[in-house]
C-alpha positions in Angstrom: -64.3 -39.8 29.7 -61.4 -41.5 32.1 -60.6 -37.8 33.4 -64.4 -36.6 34.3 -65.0 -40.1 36.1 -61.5 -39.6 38.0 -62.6 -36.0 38.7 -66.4 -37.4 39.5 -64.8 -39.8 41.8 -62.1 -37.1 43.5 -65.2 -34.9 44.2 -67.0 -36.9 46.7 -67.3 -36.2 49.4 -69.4 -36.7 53.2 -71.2 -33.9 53.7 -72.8 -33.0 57.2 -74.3 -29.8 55.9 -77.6 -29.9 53.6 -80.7 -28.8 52.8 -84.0 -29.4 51.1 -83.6 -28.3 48.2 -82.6 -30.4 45.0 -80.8 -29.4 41.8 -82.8 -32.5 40.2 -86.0 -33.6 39.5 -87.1 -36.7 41.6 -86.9 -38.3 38.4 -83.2 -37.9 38.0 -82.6 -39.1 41.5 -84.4 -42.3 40.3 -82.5 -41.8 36.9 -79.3 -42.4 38.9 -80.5 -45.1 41.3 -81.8 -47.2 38.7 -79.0 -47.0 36.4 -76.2 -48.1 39.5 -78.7 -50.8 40.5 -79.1 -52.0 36.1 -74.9 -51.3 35.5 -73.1 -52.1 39.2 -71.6 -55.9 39.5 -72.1 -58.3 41.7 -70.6 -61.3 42.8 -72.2 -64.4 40.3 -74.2 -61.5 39.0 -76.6 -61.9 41.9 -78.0 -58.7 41.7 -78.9 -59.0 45.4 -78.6 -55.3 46.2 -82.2 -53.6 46.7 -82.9 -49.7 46.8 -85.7 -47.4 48.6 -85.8 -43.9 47.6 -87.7 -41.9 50.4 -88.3 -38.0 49.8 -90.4 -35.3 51.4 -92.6 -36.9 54.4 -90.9 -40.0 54.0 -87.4 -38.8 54.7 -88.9 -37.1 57.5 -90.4 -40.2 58.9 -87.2 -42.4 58.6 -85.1 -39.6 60.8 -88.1 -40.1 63.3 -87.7 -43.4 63.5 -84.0 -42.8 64.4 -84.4 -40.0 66.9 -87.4 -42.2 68.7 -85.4 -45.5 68.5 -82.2 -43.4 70.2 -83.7 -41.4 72.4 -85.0 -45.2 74.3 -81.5 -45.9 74.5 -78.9 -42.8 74.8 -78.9 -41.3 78.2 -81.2 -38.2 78.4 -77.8 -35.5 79.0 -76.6 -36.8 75.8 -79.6 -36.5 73.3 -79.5 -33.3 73.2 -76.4 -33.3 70.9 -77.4 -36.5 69.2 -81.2 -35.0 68.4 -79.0 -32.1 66.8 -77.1 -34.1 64.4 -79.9 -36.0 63.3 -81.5 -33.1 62.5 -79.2 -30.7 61.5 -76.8 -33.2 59.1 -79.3 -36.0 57.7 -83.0 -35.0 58.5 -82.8 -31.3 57.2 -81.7 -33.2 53.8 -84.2 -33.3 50.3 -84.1 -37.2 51.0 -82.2 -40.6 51.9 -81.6 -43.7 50.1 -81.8 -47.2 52.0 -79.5 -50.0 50.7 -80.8 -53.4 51.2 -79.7 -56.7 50.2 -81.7 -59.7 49.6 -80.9 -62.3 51.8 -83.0 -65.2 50.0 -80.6 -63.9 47.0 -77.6 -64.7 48.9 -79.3 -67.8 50.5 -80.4 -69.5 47.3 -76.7 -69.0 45.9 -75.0 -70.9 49.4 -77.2 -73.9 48.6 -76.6 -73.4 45.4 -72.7 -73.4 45.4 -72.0 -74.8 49.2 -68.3 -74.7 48.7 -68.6 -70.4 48.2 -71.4 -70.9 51.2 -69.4 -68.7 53.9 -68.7 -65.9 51.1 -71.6 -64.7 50.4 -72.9 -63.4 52.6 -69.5 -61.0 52.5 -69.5 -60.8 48.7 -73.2 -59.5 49.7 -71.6 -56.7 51.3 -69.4 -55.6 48.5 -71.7 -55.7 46.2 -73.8 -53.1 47.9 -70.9 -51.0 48.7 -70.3 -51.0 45.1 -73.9 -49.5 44.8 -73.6 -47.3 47.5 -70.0 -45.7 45.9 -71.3 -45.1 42.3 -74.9 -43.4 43.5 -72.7 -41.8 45.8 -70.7 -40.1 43.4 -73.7 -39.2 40.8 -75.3 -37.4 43.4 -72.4 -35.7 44.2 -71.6 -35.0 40.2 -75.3 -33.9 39.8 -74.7 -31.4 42.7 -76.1 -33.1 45.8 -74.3 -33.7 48.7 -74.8 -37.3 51.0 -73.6 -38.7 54.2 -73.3 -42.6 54.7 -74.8 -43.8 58.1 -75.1 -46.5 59.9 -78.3 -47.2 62.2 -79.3 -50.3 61.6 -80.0 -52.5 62.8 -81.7 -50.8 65.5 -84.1 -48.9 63.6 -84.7 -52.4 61.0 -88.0 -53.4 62.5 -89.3 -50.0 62.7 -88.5 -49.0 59.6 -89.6 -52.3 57.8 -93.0 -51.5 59.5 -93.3 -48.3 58.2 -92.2 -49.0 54.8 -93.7 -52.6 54.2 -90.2 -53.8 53.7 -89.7 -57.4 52.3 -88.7 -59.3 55.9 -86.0 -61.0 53.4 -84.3 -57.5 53.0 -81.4 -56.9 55.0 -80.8 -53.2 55.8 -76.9 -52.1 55.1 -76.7 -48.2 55.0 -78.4 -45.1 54.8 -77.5 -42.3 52.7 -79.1 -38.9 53.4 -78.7 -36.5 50.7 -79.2 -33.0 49.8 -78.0 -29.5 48.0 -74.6 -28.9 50.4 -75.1 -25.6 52.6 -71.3 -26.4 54.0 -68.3 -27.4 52.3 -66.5 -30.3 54.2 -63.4 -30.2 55.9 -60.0 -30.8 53.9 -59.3 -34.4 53.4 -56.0 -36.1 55.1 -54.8 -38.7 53.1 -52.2 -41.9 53.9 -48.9 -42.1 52.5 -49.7 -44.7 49.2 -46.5 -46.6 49.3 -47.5 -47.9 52.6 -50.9 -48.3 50.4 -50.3 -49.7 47.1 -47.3 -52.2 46.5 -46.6 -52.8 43.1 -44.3 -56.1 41.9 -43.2 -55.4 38.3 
């Protein structure tokens, strides 16, 4: 068990190169998502984290959103390339997954425990990196291949609209996923003694 979660976790990877195509069901996405939202921690067990799951039309619509909120706002010689990447690495994907967290969560736990009060809102953010990491690497083990990006908040109100998100949901991530049409790049890594420091 220890060697195929090491080897799980070694395989991820960012991938810029997807289709539309899934080696799942839809259910098995869910499958994944709901068992990292039921089994990931969270600081006081808050369980703030919140997932949406968009496929087919509705991944299409969210990449909209993000080409129509750019192209307001990145000079016209430049969206070119930017409309390319959008489409080519995250829209031409089988679907993306939005990580939220729930900010009357984290609100009711800084009047709750005032002297944490400036934490939370950070313990917040690990909590749904946590989330992000472990359906990160089930997609990957189940074949899929995902990006992490980053849009928000410039597409929040948009995409709240679209989506009747809760208002009280803060949006931290998107993840479009996808079977992987190109492998990624080799991976550079740091030396780990200037890393990892161990006192013994």
């Amino acid at each position: 068990m220890m060697n195929s979660f090491k080897k799980a976790v070694e395989n991820r990877r960012t991938y810029y190169g997807i289709n539309d195509k899934s080696p799942i069901s839809d259910n098995e996405i869910k499958e994944i998502i709901d068992f990292a939202v039921l089994n990931v921690p969270s600081s006081f067990n808050s369980q703030s984290t919140r997932v949406v799951l968009l496929l087919k039309d509705n991944h299409k619509k969210l990449w909209d959103i993000v080409k129509n909120t750019l192209k307001a706002i990145v000079p016209a010689e430049a969206f070119g390339a930017t409309e390319a990447k959008i489409d080519g690495a995250f829209a031409a994907g089988y679907g993306t997954i939005l990580y939220y967290e729930d900010e009357s969560v984290v609100e009711g736990l800084q009047k709750a425990f005032p002297t944490y009060s400036d934490n939370f809102p950070i313990w917040s953010q690990h909590t749904s990196a946590m989330h992000q990491f472990a359906i990160w690497t089930m997609l990957e083990d189940a074949g899929l291949g995902a990006s992490l990006q980053h849009y928000n908040p410039i597409i929040d109100e948009e995409v709240a609209k679209e989506f009747n998100i809760n208002p009280k949901w803060k949006l931290i991530a998107q993840m479009p996923f996808g079977t992987p049409t190109v492998q990624p790049s080799s991976k550079e890594f740091q030396p780990l003694e200037e890393r990892v420091i161990v006192f013994k």
